[in-house]
DODOKE-85188 format. One record per atom (N, C-alpha, C): z, y, x. Coordinates in steps of 0.02 Angstrom, whole numbers, plus 50000, padded with zeros to 5 digits. Example, Ala and Ser with C-alpha at 12.3 -4.5 7.8 and 13.67 -1.06 7.14 Angstrom:
<recs>
503904971650660503904977550615503904983550660503544988850642503574994750684503945000250645
</recs>
This chain:
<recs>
510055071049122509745067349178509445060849151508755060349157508525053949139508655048149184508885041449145509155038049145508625032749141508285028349222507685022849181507965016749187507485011949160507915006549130507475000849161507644995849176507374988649213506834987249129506354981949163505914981649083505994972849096506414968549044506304962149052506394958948971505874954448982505454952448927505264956248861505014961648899504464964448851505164971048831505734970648838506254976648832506554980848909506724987448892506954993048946507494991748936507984989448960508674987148952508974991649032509734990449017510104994149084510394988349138510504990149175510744986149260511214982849214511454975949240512074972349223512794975949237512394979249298513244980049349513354988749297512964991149287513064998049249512875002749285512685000649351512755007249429512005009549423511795015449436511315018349445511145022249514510665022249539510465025349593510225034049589510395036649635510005042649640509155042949672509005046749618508185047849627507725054949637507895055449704507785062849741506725064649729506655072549689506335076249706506125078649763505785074949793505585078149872505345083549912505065089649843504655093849844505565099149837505975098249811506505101649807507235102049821506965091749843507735091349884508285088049838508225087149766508685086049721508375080749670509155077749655509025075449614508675074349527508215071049509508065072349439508105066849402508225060249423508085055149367508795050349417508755045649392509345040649405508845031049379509035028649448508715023149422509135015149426509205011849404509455004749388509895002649448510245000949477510604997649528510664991149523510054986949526510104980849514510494975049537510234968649514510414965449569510674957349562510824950449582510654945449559510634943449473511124947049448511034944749380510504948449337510264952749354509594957749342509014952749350509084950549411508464944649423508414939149400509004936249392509194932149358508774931749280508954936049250508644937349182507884936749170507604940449245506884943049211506684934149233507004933649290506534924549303506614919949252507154920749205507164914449159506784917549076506654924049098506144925949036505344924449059505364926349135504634924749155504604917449137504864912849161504954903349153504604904249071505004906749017504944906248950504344906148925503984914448977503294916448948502814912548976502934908649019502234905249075501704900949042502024896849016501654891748973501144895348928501504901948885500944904548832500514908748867500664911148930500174917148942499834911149005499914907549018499444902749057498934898149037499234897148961498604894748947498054896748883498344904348876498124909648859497174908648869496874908048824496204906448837496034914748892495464913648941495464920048962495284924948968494794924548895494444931048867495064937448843495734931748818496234934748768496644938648832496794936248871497104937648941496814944048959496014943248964495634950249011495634955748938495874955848874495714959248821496514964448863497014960448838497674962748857497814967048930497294964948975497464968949027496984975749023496314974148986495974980648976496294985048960496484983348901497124989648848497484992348905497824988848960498334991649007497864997349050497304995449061497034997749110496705005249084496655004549002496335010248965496975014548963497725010048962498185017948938498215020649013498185018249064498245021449121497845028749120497385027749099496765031849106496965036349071497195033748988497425040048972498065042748967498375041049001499025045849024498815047249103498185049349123498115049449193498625056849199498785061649168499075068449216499665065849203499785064749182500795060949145501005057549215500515052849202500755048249258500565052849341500015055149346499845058849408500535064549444500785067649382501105072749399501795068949402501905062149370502435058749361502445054349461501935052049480501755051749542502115055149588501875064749570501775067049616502525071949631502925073249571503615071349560504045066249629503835059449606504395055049632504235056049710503485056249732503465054549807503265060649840503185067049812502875073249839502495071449864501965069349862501235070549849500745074349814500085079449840499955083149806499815079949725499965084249664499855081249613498755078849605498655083549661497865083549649497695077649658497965075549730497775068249763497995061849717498485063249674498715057349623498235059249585497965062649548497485061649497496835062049513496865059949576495915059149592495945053349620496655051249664496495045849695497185037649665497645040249663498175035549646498315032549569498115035549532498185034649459497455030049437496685035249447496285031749456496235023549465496465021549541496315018249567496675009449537497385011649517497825009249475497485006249394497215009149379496695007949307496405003349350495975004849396495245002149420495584994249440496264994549480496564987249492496594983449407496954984449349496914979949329496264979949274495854985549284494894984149258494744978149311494624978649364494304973349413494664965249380495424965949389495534957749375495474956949329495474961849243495384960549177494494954949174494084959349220493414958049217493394950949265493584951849315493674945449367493964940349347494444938449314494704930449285494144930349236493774932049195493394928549149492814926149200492514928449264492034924549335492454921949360493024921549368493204914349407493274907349394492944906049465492904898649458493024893149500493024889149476493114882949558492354880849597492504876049638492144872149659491954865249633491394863649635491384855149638490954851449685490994846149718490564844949796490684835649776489654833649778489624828449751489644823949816489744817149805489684813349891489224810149852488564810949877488024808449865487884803149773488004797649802488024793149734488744790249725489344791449758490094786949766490384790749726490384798249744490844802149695490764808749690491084812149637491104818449615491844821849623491724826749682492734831349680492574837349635493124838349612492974846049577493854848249591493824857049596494484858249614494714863049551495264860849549495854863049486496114872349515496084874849495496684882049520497134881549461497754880749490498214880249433498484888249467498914891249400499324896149417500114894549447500324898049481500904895049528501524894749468501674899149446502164899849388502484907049390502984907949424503284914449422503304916449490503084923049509502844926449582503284932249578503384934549644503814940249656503284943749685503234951849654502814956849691503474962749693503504964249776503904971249786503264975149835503374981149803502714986449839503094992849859502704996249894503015000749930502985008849902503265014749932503495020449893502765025949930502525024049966501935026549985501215027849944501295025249889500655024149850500925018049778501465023349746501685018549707501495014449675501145017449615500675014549544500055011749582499705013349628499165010649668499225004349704500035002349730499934996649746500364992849725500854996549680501284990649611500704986949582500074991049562499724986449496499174982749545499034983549614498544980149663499004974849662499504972049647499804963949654500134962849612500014967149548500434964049483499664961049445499214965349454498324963749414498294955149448498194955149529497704948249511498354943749492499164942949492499414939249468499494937349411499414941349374499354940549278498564937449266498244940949308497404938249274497394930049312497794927349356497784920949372498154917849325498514920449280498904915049242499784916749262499804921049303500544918149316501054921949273501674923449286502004927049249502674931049309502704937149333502794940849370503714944949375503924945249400504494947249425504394951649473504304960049466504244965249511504684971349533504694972549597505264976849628504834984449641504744988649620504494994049660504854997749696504735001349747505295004849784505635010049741506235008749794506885012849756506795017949747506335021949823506215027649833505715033649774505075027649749504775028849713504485025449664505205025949596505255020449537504745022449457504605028649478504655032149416504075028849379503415029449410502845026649396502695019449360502975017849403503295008949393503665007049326504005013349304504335012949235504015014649191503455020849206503055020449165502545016749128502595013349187502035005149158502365002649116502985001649125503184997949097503124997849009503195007048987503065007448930502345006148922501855007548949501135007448946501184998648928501244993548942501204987248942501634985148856502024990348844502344986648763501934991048742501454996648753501104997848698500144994148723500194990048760499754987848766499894980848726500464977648709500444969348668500604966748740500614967448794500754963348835501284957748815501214949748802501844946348785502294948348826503044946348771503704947048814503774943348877504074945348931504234941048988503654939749055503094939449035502564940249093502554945449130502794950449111502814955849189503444956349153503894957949228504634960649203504934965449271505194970349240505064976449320505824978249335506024975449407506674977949402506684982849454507314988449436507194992749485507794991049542507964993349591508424993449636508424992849729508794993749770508864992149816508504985149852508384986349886507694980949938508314976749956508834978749980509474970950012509884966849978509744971349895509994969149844509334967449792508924970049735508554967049706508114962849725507694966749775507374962849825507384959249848508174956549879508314950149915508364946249848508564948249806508574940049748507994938349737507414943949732506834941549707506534936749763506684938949828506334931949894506784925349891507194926549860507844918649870507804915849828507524917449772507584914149692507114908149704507424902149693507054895049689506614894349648506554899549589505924897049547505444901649558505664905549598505064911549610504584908949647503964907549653503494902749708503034907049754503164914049730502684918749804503004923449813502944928249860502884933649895502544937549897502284943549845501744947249883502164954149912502194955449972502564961449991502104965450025502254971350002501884978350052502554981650085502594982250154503334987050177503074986250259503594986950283503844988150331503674982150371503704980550432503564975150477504174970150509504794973650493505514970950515505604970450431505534972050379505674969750306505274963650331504624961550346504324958750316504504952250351504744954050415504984947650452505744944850418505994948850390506724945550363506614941150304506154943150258505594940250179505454932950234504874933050277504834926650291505374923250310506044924750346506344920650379506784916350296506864922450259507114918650189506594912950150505994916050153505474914150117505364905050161505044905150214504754900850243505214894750242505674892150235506274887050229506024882550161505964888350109505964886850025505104885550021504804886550074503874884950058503564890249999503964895650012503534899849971502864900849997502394901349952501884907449978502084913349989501714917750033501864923850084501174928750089501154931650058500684937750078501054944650088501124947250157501324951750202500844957950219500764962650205500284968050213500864974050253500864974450303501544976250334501254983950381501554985550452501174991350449500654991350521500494996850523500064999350546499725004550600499515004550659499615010150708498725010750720498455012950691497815010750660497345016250754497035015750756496485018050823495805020650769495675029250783495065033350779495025032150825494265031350850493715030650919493275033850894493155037450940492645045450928492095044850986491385042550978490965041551015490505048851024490235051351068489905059751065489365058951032488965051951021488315050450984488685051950902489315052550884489405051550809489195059150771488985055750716488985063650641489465067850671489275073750695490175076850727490485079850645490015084850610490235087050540490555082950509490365076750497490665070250452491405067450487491195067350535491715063050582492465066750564492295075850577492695079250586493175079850520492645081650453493025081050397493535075150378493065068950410493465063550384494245061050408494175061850493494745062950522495225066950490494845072950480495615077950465496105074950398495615070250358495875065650297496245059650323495845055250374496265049050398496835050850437496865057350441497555057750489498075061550448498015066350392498565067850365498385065850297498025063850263498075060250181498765059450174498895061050126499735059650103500215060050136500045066050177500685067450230500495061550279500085057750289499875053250356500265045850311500705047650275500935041150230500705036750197499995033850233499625028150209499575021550279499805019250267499655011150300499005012450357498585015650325497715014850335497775021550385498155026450385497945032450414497705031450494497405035450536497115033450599497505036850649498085035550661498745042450710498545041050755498105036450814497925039150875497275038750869497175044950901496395048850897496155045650981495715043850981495195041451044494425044851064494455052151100493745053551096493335052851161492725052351163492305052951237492325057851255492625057251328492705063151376492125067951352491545067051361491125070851351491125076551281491455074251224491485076751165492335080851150492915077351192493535079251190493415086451212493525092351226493565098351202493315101051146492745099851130492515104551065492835100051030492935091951022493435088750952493985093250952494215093951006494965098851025495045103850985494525108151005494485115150976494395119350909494155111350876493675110850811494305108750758494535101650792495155100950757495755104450757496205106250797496485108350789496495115750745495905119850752495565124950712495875122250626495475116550629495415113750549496205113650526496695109450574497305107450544497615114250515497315117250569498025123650570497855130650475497235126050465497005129350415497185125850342497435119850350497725114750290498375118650281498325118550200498765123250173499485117050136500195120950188500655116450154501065119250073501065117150036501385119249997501595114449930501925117149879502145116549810501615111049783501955103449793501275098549764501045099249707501485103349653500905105449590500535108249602500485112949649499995119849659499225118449673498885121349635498105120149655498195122049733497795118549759497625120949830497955117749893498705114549847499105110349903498625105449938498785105050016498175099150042499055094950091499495098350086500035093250128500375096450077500555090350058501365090250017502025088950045502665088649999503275085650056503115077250055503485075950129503745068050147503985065950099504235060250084504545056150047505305058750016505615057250080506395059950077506695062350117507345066150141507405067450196507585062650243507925059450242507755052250285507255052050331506825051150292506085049450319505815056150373505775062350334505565067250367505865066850436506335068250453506995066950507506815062050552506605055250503506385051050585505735052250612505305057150562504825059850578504665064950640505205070450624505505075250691505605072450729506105067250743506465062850807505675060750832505205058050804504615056050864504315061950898504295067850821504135072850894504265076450941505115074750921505505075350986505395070851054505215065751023505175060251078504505060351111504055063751078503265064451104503465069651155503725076451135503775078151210504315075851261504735072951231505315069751284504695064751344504205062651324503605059451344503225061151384503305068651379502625071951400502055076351381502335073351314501675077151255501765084651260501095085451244500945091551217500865095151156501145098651111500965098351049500505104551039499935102951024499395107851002499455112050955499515109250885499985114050828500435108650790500885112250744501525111050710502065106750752502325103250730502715100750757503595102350743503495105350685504085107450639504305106850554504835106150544504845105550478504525111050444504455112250390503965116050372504475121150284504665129050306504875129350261504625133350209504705132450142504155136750087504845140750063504665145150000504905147549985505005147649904505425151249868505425148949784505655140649783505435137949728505795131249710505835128049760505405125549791505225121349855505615123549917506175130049936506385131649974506805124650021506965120849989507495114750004507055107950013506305108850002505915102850010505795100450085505625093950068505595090050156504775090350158504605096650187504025094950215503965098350299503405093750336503325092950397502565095450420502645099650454502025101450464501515097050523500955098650491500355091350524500535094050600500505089050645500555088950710499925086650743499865088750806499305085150852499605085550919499675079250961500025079451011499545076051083499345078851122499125078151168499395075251238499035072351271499435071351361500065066551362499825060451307500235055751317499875050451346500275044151370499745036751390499765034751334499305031751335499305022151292499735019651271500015020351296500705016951295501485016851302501415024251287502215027551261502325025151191503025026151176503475024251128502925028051066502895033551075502275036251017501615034251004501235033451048500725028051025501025021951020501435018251021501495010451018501885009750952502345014650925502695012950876502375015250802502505014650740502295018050672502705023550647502405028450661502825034250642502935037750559502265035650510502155034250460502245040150433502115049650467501935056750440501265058250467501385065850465500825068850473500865072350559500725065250600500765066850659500365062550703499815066350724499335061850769499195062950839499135057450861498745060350961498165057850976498245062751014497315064051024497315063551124496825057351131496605057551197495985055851216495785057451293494875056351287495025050351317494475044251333494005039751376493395040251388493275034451434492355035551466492325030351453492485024651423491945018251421492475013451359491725009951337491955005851292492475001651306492724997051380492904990751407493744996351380493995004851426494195006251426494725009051341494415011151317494585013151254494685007251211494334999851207494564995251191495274991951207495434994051272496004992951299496644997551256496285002751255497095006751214496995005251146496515005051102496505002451060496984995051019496964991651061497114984251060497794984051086498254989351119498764990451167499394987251123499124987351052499894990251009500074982350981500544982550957500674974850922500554974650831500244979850825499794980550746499204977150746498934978750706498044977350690497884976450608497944982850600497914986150514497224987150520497014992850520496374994050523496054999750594495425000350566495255004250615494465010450604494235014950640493905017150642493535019350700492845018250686492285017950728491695023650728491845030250754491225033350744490685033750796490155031350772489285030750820488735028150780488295031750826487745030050768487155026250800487455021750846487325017150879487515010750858487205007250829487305001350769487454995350820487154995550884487414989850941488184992650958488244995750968488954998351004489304997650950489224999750889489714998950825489784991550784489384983850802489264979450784489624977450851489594979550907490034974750970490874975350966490774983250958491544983950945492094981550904491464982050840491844978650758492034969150780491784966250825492034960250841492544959850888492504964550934493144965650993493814969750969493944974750909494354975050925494954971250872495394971350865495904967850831496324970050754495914971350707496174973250660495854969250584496044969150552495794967050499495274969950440495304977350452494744980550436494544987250489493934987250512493454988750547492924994250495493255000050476492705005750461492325008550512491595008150497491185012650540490735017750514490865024250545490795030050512490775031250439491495028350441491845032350349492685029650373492935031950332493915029050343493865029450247494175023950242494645021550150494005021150092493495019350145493035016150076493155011450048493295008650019493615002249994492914998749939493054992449945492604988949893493114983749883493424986349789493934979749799493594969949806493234971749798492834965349799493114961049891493144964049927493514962949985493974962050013494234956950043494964954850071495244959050123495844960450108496264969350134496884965550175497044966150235497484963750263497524966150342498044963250377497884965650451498074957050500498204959250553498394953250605499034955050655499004950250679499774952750740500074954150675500794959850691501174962450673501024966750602500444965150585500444971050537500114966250459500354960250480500584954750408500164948350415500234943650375499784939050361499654936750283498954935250278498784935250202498174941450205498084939650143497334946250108497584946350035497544952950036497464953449977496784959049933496804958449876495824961449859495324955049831494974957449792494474952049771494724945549757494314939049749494574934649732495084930049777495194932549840495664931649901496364931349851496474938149835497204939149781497194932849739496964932449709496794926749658496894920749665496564918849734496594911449756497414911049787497674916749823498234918349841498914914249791498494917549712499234915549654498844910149622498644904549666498494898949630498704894649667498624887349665498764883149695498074877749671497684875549737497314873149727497404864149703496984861149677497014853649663496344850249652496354846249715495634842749707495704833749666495144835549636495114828849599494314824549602494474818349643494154814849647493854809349612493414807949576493154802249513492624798749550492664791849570492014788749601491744787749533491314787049540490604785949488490254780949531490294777949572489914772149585490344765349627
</recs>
């Protein structure tokens, strides 16, 4: 049984306490690897190696800086099936979707900040003939990044990249659930030269590693991706000590389906924003909104489509739904769609665990759901259910559908299909989310600040937003006259 190991200052060393966690195969139900049981004296370590490394990798000229993260960003690339299938292993996810979309994208995070700290820059703003300000970005010192088990390697290295390319020196938690990836960096980074101590990766428990990494006095940020009750317990620790806080939390995201939209486009894309990764993305669109006028044939069309997505074996060519996470998860997955019809709902298709046969006989997977003939504002539209389970209802007017839209105490993102550029430019200001796709879902330009409102975090992260995030600004004023 492999045995992984915490990575601090530049070594894979074992937990203090000796305890190891179990690290469940999701596609089979069992265990295969065992990971670190961390915990204050674990953190302890990597922060006073990060302290050690700060000074050299901060003032690291920053051509030498963006050389070191290239190398990281080139072995990604080439261990892309290692790591893809190593992905698709820990979180059952199809292995296809990790190597087209999660592994990829992971390179592309620390290519962008390798390339981006050598363009960054400050400001300077003259007062006429009295004086000249110019502003300093210093790096904060040592930052805490914990990311979530949904998109491991994709959004471990989306907040480990812009903190290293700012200068800082990093202390990171990846989920317990899904460590494996995360360890793999770790070797990727000693064969990249990365100095000792600037990234240091511990594995363990969120109430235990996790909590040291938000309490630690020398730690000076927060970047967290999770949950929305995690993220409120992080601030209540955090906000006392004046940390910085960037919160990317969750999400109950609104498709609005106008009868003027691409119906072909619309249709494909949906069937992606609603079950991508088992529906296990932040971004996915779980309540469907169409115009009366268009709600039957969407009906007829979609549900057609779902029932044709093939569940199976995430190695297998062809898999398009893989298993859930863990059983845990799957389970509170069932309980909503128990509770959708305890509601009222209707379920169009699945709405059951889902069982295969051969290796996978014991895997947690859930078959895509579509649930109909609920309000606005049942426990299922209002809460984050975070599978492969969506509802679908019609409206007649913009004032109206804005209303359910806006109902929830999220505001992650959203989607807009019409091909009516007034109606899709009025809406994109009315409704309440932090990103506003219109006719497309998960285009991303990292060049852009990624975040939500209400309940579903505060902060951006993306582009030079991240960046300015792990700095601390300083203005300096010189009269000249």
């Amino acid at each position: 049984m492999q045995k992984l190991q915490n990575y601090i200052n530049g070594e894979l060393v074992a937990p203090v306490s000796g305890r190891y966690i179990d690290n469940y195969d999701p596609a089979i139900g069992e265990v295969y690897s065992l990971i670190p049981d961390s915990g204050e004296e674990d953190v302890q370590q990597a922060v006073a190696a990060a302290q050690t490394a700060f000074e050299g990798w901060s003032l690291m000229p920053a051509e030498q800086r963006s050389r070191i993260m290239l190398r990281i960003s080139t072995l990604i690339e080439d261990n892309l099936d290692r790591l893809a299938k190593a992905e698709s292993v820990d979180n059952g996810k199809p292995v296809s979707l990790a190597t087209q979309v999660d592994i990829p994208r992971a390179a592309k995070n620390f290519w962008f900040y390798a390339t981006g700290l050598v363009h960054y820059s400050s400001q300077a703003h003259a007062m006429e003939n009295s004086a000249i300000n110019y502003t300093l970005r210093h790096p904060l010192g040592v930052v805490g990044c914990i990311s979530p088990w949904n998109l491991p390697l994709y959004l471990f290295s989306w907040k480990i990249a812009p903190a290293l390319a700012a200068g800082n020196c990093v202390v990171a938690k990846p989920s317990e659930i899904t460590p494996m990836t995360a360890y793999l960096l770790s070797e990727i980074c000693q064969q990249a030269g990365l100095p000792k101590g600037v990234l240091n990766i511990i594995h363990g428990y969120g109430h235990k590693a996790g909590a040291a990494i938000v309490s630690h006095p020398q730690v000076k940020a927060i970047s967290f991706t999770g949950g929305t009750k995690t993220g409120e317990a992080i601030a209540r620790e955090a906000a006392p000590k004046f940390k910085k806080l960037s919160l990317e939390l969750g999400g109950k995201n609104p498709n609005i389906i106008f009868a003027d939209c691409n119906y072909e486009q619309m249709l494909e894309t949906t069937l992606r924003s609603s079950f991508a990764n088992q529906g296990q993305i932040c971004l996915c669109g779980s309540r469907i909104f169409v115009e009366k006028s268009l709600y039957e044939k969407f009906k007829k069309d979609f549900i057609a489509r779902v029932k044709e997505m093939r569940i199976g074996d995430p190695a297998a060519d062809g898999t398009r739904i893989g298993a859930v996470v863990s059983e845990s998860h799957m389970n509170k997955i069932l309980s909503y769609i128990d509770l959708a019809q305890q509601e009222g709902g209707i379920l169009l298709t699945g709405g059951k665990r889902h069982q295969l046969q051969g290796r996978c006989v014991n895997g947690y997977f859930v078959e895509p759901t579509v649930v109909e003939g609920l309000s606005y504002d049942c426990r299922v539209n209002q809460e984050e259910i975070f599978g492969p389970v969506v509802t679908i209802m019609p409206f007649e007017t913009e004032e109206e559908v804005l209303k359910y839209a806006n109902s929830v105490q999220y505001g992650l993102s959203s989607t807009v299909w019409t091909e009516s550029l007034n109606r899709a430019t009025r809406l994109a200001q009315q409704i309440e989310a932090g990103i506003v796709w219109v006719n497309c879902w998960l285009l991303r330009d990292l060049r852009t600040p990624f975040g939500g409102v209400k309940a579903s975090g505060v902060g951006r992260e993306g582009g030079f937003d991240a960046m300015e995030f792990f700095t601390e600004p300083k203005n300096v004023c010189i009269k000249i006259n």
